[in-house]
C-alpha positions as CSV (number, residue, x, y, z in Angstrom):
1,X,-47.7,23.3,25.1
2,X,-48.8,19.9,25.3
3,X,-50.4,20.1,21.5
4,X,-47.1,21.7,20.0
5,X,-45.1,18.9,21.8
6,X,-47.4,16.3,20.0
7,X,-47.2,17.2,16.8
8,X,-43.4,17.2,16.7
9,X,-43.4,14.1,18.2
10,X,-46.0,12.5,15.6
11,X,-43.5,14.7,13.1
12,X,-40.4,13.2,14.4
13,X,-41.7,9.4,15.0
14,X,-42.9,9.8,11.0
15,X,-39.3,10.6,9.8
16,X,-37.9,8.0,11.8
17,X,-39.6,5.2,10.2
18,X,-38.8,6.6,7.0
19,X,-35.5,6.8,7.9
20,X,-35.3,3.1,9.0
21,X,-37.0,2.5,5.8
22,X,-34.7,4.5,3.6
23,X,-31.9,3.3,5.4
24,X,-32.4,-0.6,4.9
25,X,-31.2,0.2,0.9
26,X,-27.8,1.3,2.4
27,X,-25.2,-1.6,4.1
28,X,-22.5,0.2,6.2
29,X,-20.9,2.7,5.4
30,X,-17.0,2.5,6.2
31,X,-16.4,4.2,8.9
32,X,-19.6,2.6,10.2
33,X,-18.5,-1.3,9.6
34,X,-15.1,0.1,11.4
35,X,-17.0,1.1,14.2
36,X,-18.9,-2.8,14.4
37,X,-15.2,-4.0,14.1
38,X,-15.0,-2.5,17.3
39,X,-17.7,-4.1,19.0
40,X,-16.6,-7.5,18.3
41,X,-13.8,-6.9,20.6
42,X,-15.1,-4.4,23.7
43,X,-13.0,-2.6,25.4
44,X,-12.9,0.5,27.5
45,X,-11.3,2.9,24.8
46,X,-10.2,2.1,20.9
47,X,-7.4,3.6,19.0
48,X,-8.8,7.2,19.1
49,X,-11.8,7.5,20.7
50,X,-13.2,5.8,23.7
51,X,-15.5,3.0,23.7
52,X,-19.4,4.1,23.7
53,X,-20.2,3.5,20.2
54,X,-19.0,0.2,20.0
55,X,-20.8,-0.5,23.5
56,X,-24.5,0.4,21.9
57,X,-23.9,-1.4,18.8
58,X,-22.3,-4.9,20.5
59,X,-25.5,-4.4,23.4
60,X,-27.7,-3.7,20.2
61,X,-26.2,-6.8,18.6
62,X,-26.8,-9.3,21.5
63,X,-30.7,-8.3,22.0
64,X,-32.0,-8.2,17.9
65,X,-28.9,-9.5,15.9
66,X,-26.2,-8.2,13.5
67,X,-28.8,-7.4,10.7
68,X,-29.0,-4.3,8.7
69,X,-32.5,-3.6,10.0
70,X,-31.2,-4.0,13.6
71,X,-28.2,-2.0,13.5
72,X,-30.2,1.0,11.2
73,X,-32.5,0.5,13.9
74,X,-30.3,1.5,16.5
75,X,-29.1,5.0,14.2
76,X,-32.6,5.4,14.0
77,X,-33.6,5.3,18.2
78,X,-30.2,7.4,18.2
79,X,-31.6,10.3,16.3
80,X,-35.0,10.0,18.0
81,X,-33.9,10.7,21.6
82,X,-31.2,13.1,20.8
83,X,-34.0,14.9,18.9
84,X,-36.3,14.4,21.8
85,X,-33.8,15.7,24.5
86,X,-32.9,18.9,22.7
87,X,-36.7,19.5,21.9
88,X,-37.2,19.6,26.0
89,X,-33.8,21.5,26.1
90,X,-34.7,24.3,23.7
91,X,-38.4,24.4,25.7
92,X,-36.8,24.8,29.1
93,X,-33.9,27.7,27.9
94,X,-36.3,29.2,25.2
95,X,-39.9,28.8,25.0
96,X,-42.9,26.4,22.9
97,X,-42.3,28.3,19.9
98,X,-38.9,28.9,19.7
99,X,-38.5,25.0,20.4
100,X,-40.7,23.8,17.9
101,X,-40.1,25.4,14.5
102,X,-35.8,25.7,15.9
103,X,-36.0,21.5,16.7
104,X,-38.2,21.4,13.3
105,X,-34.9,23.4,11.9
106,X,-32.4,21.1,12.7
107,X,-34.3,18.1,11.4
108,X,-33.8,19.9,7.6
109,X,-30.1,19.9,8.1
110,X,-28.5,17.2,6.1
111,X,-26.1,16.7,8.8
112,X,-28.5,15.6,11.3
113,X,-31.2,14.4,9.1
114,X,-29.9,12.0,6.3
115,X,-26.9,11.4,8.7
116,X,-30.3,9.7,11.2
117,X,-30.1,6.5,9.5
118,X,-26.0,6.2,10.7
119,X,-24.5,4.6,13.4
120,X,-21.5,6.7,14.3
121,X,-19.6,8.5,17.2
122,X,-21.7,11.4,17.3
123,X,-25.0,9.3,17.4
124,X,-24.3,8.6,20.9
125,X,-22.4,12.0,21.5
126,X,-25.9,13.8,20.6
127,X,-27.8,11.5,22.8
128,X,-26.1,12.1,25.8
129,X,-24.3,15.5,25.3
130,X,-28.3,17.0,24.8
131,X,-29.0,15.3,28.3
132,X,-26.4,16.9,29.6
133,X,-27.0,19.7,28.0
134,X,-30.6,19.9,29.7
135,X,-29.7,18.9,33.1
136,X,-27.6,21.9,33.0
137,X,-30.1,24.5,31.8
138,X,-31.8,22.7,34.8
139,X,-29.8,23.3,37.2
140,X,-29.1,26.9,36.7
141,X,-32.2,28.4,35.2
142,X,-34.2,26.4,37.8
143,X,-31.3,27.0,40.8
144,X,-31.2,23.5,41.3
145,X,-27.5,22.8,42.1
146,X,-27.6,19.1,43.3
147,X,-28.0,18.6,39.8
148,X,-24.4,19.0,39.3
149,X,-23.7,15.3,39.9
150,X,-26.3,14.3,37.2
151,X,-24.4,16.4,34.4
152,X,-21.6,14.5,35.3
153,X,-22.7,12.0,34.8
154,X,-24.4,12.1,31.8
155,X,-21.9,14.6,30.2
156,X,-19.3,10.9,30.9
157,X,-21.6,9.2,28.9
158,X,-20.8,11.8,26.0
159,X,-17.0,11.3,26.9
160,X,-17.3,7.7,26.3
161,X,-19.1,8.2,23.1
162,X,-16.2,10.8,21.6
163,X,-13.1,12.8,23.5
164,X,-14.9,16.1,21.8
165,X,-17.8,16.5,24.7
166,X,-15.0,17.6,26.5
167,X,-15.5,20.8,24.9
168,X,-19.4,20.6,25.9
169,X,-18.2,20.8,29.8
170,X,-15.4,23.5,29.0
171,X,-18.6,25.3,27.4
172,X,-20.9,24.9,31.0
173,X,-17.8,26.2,33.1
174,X,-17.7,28.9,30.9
175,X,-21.6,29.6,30.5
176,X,-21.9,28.9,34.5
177,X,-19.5,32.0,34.9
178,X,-21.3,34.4,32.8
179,X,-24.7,33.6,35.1
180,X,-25.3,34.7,38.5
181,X,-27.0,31.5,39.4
182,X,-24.3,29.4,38.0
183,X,-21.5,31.9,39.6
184,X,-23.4,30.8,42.6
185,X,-23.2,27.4,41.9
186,X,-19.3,27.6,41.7
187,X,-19.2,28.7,45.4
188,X,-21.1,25.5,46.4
189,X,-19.5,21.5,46.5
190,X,-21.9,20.5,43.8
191,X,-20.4,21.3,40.6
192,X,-16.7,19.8,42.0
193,X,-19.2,16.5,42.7
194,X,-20.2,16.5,39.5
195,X,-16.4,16.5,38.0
196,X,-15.5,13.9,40.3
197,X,-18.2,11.9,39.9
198,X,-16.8,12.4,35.8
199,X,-13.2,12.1,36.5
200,X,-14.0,8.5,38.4
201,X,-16.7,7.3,36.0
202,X,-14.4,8.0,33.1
203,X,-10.6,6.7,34.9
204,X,-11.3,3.5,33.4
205,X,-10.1,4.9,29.6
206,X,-7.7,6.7,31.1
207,X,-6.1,3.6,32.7
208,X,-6.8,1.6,29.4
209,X,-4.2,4.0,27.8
210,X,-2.2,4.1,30.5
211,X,-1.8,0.6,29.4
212,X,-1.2,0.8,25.6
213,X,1.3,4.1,25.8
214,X,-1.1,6.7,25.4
215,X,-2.2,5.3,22.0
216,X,-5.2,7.4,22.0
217,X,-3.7,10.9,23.0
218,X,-0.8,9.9,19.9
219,X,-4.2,9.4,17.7
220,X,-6.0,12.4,18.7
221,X,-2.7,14.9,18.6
222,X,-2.2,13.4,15.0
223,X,-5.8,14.5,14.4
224,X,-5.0,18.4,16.0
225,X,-1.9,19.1,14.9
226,X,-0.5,18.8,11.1
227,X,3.2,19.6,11.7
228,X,4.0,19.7,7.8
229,X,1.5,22.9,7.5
230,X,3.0,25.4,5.7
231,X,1.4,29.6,5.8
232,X,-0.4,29.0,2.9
233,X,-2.0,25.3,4.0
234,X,-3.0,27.2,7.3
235,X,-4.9,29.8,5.2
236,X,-6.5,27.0,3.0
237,X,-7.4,24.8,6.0
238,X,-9.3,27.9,8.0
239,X,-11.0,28.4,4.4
240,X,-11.6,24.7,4.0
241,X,-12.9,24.9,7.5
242,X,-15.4,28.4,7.0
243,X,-16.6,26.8,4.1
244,X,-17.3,23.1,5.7
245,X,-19.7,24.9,8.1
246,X,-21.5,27.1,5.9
247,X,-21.9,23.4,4.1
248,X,-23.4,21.4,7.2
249,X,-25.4,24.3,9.1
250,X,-26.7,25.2,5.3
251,X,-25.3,29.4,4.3
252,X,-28.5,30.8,5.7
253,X,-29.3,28.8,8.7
254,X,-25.6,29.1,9.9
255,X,-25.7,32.8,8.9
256,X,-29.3,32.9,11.4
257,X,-27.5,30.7,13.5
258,X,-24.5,33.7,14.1
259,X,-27.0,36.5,14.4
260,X,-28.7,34.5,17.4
261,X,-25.2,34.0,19.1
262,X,-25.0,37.7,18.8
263,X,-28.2,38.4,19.9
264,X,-28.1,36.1,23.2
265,X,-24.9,37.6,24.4
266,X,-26.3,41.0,24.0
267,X,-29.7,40.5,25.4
268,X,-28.3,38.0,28.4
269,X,-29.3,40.3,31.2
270,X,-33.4,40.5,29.5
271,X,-35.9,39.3,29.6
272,X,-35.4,35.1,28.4
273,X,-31.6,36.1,28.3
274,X,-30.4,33.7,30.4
275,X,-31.5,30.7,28.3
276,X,-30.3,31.9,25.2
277,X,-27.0,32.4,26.5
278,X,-27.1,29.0,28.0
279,X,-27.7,27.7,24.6
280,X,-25.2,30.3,23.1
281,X,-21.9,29.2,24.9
282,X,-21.1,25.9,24.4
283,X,-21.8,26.6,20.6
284,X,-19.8,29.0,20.7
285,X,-17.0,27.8,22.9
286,X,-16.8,24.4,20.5
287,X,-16.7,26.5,17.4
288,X,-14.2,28.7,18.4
289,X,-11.9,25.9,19.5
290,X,-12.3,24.3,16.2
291,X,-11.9,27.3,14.6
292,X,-8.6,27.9,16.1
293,X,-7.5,24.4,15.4
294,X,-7.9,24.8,11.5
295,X,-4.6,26.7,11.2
296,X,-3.3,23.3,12.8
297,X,-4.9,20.9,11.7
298,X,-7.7,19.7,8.8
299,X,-11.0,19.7,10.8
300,X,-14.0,17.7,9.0
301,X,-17.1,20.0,8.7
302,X,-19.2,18.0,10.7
303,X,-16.9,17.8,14.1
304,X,-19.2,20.8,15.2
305,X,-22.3,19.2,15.4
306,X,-22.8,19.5,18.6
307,X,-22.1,22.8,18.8
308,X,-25.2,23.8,16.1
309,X,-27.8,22.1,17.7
310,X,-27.2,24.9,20.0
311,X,-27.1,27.6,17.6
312,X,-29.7,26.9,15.1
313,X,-33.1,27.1,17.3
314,X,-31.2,30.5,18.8
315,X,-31.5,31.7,15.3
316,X,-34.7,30.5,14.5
317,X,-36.1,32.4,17.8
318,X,-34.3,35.7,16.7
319,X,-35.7,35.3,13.2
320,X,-39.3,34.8,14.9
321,X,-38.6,37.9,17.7
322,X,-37.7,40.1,14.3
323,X,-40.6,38.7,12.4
324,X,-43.1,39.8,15.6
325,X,-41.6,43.3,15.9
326,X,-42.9,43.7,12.0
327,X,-39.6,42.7,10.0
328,X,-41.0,40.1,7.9
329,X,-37.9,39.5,5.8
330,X,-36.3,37.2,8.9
331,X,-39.5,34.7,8.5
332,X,-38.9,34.8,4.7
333,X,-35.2,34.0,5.4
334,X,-36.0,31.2,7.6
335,X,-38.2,29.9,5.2
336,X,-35.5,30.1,2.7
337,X,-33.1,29.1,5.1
338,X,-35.1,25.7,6.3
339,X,-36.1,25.1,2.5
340,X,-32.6,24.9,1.5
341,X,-31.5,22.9,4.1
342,X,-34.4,20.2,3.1
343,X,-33.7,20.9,-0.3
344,X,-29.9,19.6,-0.4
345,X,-31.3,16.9,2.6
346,X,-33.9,15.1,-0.2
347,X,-30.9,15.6,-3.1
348,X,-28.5,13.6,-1.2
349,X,-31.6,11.2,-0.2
350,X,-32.5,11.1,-4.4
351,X,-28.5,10.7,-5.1
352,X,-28.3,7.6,-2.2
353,X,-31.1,5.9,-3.6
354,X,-31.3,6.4,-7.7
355,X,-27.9,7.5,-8.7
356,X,-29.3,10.8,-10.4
357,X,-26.3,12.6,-10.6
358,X,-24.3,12.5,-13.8
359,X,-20.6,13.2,-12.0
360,X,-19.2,11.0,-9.1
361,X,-19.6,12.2,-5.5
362,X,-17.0,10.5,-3.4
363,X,-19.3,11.3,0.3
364,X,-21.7,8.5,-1.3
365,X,-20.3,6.5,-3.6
366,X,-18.1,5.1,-0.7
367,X,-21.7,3.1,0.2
368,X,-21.5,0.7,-2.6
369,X,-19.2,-1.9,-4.1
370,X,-18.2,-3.5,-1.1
371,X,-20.5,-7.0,-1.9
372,X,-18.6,-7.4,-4.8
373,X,-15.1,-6.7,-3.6
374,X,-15.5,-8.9,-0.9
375,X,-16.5,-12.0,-3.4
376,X,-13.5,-11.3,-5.2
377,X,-11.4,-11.4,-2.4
378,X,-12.7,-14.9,-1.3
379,X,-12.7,-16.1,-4.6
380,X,-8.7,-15.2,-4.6
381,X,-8.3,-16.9,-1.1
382,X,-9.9,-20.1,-2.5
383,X,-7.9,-20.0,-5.8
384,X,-4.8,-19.9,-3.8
385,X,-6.1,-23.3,-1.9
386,X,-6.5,-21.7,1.3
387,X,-10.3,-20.3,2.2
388,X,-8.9,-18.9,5.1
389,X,-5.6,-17.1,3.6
390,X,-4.5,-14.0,5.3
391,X,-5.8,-10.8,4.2
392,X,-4.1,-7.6,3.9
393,X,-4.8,-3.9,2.6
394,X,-3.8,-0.2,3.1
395,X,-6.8,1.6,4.7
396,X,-9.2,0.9,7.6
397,X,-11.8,1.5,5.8
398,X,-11.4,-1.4,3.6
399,X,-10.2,-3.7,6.3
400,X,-13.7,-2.8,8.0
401,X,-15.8,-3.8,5.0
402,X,-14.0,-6.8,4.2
403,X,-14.1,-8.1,8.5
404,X,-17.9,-7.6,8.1
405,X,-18.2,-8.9,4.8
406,X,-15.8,-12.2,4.2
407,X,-17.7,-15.5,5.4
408,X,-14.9,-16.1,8.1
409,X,-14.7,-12.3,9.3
410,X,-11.0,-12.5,9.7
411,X,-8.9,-10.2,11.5
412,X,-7.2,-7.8,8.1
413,X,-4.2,-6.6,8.2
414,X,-3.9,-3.0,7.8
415,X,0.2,-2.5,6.7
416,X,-0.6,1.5,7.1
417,X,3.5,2.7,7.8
418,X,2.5,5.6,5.6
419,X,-0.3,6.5,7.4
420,X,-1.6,7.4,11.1
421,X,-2.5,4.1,12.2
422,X,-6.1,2.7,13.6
423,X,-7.7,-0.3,15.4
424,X,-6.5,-2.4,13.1
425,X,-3.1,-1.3,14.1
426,X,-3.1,-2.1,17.5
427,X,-5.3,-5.3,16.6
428,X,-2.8,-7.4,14.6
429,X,0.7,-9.4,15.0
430,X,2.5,-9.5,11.9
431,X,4.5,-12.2,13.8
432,X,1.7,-14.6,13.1
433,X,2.2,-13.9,9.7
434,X,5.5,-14.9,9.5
435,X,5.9,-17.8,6.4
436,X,2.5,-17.6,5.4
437,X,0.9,-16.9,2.0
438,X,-0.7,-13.0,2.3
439,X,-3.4,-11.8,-0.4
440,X,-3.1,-7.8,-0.7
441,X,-5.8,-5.3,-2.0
442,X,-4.8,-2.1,-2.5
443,X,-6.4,0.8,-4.9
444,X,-2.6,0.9,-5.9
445,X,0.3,-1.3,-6.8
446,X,1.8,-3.4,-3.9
447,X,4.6,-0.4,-2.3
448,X,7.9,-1.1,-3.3
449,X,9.2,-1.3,0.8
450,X,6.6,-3.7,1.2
451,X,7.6,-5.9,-1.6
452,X,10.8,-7.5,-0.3
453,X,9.0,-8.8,2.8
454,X,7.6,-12.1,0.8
455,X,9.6,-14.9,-1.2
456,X,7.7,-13.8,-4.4
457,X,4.8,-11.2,-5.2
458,X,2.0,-12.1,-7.9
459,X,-0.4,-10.0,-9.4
460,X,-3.6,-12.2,-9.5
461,X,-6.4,-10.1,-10.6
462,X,-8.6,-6.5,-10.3
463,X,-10.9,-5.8,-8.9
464,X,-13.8,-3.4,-9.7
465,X,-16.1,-1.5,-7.1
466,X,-19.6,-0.6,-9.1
467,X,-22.6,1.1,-8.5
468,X,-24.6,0.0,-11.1
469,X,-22.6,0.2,-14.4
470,X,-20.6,3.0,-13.4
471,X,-16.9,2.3,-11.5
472,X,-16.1,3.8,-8.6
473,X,-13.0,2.1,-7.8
474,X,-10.6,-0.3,-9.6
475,X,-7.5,-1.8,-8.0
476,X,-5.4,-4.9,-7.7
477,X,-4.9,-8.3,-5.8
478,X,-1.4,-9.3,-5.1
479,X,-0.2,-12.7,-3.9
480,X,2.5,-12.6,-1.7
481,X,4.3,-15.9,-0.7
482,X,5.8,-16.6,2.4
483,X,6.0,-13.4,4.1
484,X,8.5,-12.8,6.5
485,X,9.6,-9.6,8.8
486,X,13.4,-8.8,7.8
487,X,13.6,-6.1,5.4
488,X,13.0,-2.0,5.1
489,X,10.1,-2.4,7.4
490,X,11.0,-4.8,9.8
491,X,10.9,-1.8,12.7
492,X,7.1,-1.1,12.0
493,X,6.3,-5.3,11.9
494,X,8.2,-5.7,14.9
495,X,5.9,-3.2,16.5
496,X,3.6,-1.1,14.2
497,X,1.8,0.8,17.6
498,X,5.1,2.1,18.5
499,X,5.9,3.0,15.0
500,X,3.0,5.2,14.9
501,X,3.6,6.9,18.5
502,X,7.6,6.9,17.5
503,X,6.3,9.3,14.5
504,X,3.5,11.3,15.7
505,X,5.8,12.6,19.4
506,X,8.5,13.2,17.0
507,X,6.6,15.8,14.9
508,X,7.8,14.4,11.8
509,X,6.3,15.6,8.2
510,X,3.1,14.5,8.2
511,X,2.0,12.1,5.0
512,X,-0.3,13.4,2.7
């Protein structure tokens, strides 16, 4: 036991440093320099999710800086003790073997492995949804039901890092109800301790949007539910959906990853059953939610992850179980299954690092460019005699790279009416805009609503996002002079927040 731990310890540690390494040839990503946005300004809960990433990277931050080596660091410990946590989970609910080669499993899949060196919600979600996740196995498989109060409060911790490990405790209420020990469990105070001790830990984000009119739950049912979806955009979306997951889990370990579901529901009252099914069911319960929610709503492939670092190691132990009983196909196909998975892991490693790939791959080319953008922008500001002029764009995503990026780390404005809205959103006061010069960098021409709101509109130059000699992005920068609020958008600069809320409760057509 002790020697099998070892190894994928010495294993793991070994692919964390050259993750680190790999990772220090890689600046933030978008949605990553959105998320250190956040952590400039803590709070208890952000635009549509609460506050625990941007709590571990401004901690993170104060102890070993705001470097790239620091904050790939931090990605890096992430991935470690998540790995570490569902190692001693899949020991406890399965056995050595099963743990082993199914944690060995997971570390193939490119959504968990070359997704290691990234700071992002579910970094800290994995972290803390596998403690829970233990504790619970814990508690039932060992009868331990004082325990209760320890999931809840580590399964908060995974509330605070994304709203989505609420379907991680909908999963243990529904696993504890298909055991005898954790039927038992329900009959006792402990598991109601636990919830409160949850509810009361986690009050503080619900006040916060108490406080800013239920920003958050506007984000998150913007998210869920597409209103525009037609009969035939439902059928795409589940497809879209079917196929993201075959994409993440890799076809044959998500197809093993099925046949284990299967196999721990039917073998739940043998021998080991128990812990498979305690495995099985929040996987199951998170995928089937999603699953229903793709004839709402676009869901991105790797919203599940959670729920496969369930499934996988149950597929890996039913491929093992087969393999014993003299069907040597299932080890060929978990062979196959963990080769491919490595396989397309290294490619997007290869395509990250040397460009190999003779067609553009949007995933990854949204790494690069920024550096250059940025010195564009600043040149602009400085052209126009103000070093410190305004900036303003249409996407977080650009308003994140250019906070981190411009020598002053301003506050940019995000004018996103067409959109659904973000930090940024609830960040900034067009009123203290009002008269001043604005510089605006957009992919497209300035919009024709926004036009009106400045005296004049100049475009001063392109600008060109690269990686290497090949363009990934072009766009313009537009002058505007003396902005002021009056005009077809005057509603959303009066009050862009309630613009957004105003559009999401009213189930208008959603924008493309």
């Amino acid at each position: 036991m002790r020697r099998s731990f070892a190894l994928f310890f010495a294993i793991i540690a070994l692919l964390s440093v050259a993750r680190w390494a790999l990772g220090l040839h890689v600046d933030l990503i978008p949605d990553e320099a959105y998320y250190w946005s956040w952590s400039l300004v803590p709070d208890w809960c952000y635009w549509d999710q609460p506050a625990g990433v941007a709590w571990a990277i401004a901690g993170w931050r104060a102890l070993f800086g705001d470097g790239l080596a620091g904050l790939r660091a931090l990605a890096v410990c992430c991935a470690l003790s998540s790995s570490l946590l569902a190692y001693a989970l899949f020991r406890r609910a399965l056995n050595e073997r099963a743990a082993f080669w199914g944690s060995l499993a997971l570390q193939t899949l490119p959504m968990f492995s070359a997704g290691a060196a990234l700071i992002m919600h579910d970094s800290v979600l994995l972290v803390f949804g596998a403690l829970a996740w233990l504790l619970w196995a814990m508690a039932l498989l060992d009868d331990r039901p004082r325990l209760w109060p320890a999931i809840g409060l580590a399964l908060t911790a995974a509330l605070y890092a994304k709203f989505s490990a609420a379907l991680l405790g909908l999963g243990f209420f529904v696993g504890s109800l298909a055991d005898p020990t954790g039927r038992r469990h329900l009959r006792t105070p402990w598991p109601y301790l636990g919830g409160a001790v949850a509810l009361a830990l986690f009050s503080p984000v619900i006040a916060w949007n108490a406080q800013h009119r239920w920003v958050a739950y506007y984000a998150v049912v913007k998210l869920a539910i597409d209103p525009s979806f037609t009969p035939l955009d439902r059928l795409l979306s589940l497809l879209d959906f079917l196929g993201g997951q075959l994409l993440v889990a890799t076809p044959v370990l998500a197809a093993l990853g099925a046949l284990g579901a299967v196999w721990a529901v039917r073998t739940r009252r043998a021998a080991g059953g128990s812990g498979r099914l305690l495995l099985a069911t929040p996987g199951l319960v998170a995928l089937a939610y999603f699953l229903w929610n793709s004839v709402r709503a676009k869901i991105e492939a790797n919203w599940t992850a959670l729920a496969w670092v369930g499934l996988i190691p149950l597929g890996v132990e039913w491929a093992l179980a087969r393999a014993d009983a003299g069907k040597a196909a299932a080890r060929r196909w978990l062979g196959a299954g963990a080769g491919l998975a490595a396989a397309a892991t290294v490619a997007i490693q290869l395509q990250t690092l040397f460009n190999i790939a003779p067609f553009q791959i949007p995933l990854i080319d949204q790494i690069f460019g920024w550096d250059a953008l940025a010195e564009r922008v600043q040149h602009e500001r400085e052209a126009a005699g103000d070093p410190r002029l305004p900036v303003a764009c249409r996407t977080y995503q650009m308003a994140a790279e250019l906070t981190r990026r411009l020598p002053d780390r301003p506050l940019v404005y995000t004018v996103d009416f067409p959109r659904r809205g973000s930090q940024f959103t609830l960040w900034e006061d067009f009123a203290q805009l009002e008269g001043r010069d604005v510089l605006y960098v957009d992919h497209w021409v300035m919009p024709r609503e926004l036009r009106p709101h400045f005296a004049s509109v100049t475009e001063v130059s392109w600008y060109y996002r690269r990686r290497g000699g090949r363009l990934i992005e072009d766009g313009r920068l537009t002058l505007g002079r003396s902005f002021h609020a009056a005009g077809p958008l005057a509603g959303y600069f009066r009050d862009p927040v309630g613009y957004h809320i105003a559009k999401i409760a009213d189930r208008g057509p959603a924008e493309k």
